[in-house]
N, C-alpha and C positions, 0 to 999 in steps of 0.2 A: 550247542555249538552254533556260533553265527555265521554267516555267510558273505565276507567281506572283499568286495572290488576295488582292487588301487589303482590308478595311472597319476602320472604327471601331466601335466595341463602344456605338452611340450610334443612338437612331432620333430623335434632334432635326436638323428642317430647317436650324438654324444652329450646326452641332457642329462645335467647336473641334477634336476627335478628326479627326474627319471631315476637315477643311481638313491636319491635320498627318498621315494620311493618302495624300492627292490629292500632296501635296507632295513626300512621300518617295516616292511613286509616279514622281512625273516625273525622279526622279534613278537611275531602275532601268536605264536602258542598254538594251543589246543583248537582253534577256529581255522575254518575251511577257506582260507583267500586264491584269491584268481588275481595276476599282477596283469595288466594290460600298457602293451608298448603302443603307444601311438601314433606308432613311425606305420603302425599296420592301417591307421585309420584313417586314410587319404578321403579329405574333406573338398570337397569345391567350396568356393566361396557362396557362402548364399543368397543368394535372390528366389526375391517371389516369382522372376517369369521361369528360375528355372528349375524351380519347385513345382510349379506348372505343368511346363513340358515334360521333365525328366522324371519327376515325382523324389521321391526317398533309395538312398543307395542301398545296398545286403550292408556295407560295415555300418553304415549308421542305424541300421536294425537290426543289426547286431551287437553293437554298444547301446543301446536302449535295451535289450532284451540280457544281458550281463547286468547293467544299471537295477532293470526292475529284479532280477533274481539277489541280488544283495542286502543284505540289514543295513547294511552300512559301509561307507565308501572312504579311500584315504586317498586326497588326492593335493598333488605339488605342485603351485602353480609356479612358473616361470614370468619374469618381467623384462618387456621390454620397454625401454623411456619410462617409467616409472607408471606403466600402467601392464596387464595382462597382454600378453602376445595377442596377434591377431589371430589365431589360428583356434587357440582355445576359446576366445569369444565367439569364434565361426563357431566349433563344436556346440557349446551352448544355444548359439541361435538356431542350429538343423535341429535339434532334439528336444527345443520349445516348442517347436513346427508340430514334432512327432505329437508330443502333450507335453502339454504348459506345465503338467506339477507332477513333469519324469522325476524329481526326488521328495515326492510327499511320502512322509515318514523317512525320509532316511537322514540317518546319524552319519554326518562327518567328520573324521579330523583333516583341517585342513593345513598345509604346508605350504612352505616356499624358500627356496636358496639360492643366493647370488653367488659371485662372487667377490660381491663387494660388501660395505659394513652394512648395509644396511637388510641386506638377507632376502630383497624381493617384499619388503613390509611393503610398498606401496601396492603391489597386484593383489598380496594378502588381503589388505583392506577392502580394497575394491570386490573383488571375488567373495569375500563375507561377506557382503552388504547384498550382491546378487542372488548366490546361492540360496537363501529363505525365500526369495519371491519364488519358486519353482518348488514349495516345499519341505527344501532341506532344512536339517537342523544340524547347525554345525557348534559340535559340543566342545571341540578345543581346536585349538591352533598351534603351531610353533612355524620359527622363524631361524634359518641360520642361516647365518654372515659369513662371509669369507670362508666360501666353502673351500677353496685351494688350500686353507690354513686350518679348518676346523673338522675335513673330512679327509678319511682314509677308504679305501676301498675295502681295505680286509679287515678295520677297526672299528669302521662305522664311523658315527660321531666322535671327535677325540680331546674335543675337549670338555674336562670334566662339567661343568656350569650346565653347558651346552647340552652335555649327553644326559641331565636330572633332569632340564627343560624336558627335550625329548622325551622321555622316559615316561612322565607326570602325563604330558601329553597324551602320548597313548595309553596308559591307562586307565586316562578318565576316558576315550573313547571307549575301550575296549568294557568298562566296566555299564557301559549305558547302553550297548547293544544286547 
């Protein structure tokens, strides 16, 4: 049984990431996951002087220490202007500080959802391309669009195309962990 950390790459109390997330979450089986809201993980912005003075918070060493106990991570990034929010890029820069390679070994699937057509591909892409320099390995992805049109709360994914993506999706993660 593997040991799998989710969050969305989102600290809004109503993220769409967040919900597509919790969902994929509930379809993980027999393995042991921990969901993480991010609305809990109040980040400052980073700087060096005030990495300095202040050093490292308890939540940021506390998401590195959930991070390192995981096999593997699912995580949704959100977009803003057709790049990763600032807030998740923040999270990433404190927890390089921590150590440069917080995801050596670990297996991601990674996600992202708009609510427009094009599903958050643009932070998708960016955040794959990141994610390996810090030692992840990120073994699938998916991508949904027009989450107001393609997601239900109590259905999940609901459209059919969409929910075999999905589906595909985590089971190649779940089957590499």
């Amino acid at each position: 049984m593997a040991n799998i950390v989710a969050f969305a790459g989102s600290n809004s109390s109503t993220s769409i990431n967040y919900q597509l997330t919790r969902y994929t979450v509930s379809l993980v089986g027999e393995h042991k996951s921990r969901l993480l809201n991010m609305v809990d993980y109040n980040l400052p912005m980073f700087s060096e002087d005030l990495e300095r003075e202040k050093g490292y918070s308890d939540v940021l060493i506390d998401l590195m220490e959930q991070i390192k106990l995981a096999d593997g991570l699912i995580i949704s990034v959100n977009e803003h202007n057709s790049s990763p929010s600032a807030y998740f890029k923040n999270v990433i820069d404190w927890l390089s500080r921590l150590n440069k390679d917080f995801l050596l070994h670990k297996k991601v699937l990674l996600m992202s959802t708009s609510r427009g057509k094009r599903g958050g591909s643009s932070s998708l892409g960016i955040i794959k391309a990141i994610l390996p320099r810090f030692g992840a390995d990120v073994v699938a992805t998916f991508s949904l669009p027009s989450f107001n049109h393609t997601f239900n709360e109590a259905k999940g994914v609901t459209d059919a195309e969409l929910s075999e993506e999905h589906k595909k999706a985590l089971e190649l993660f779940l089957s590499k962990i």
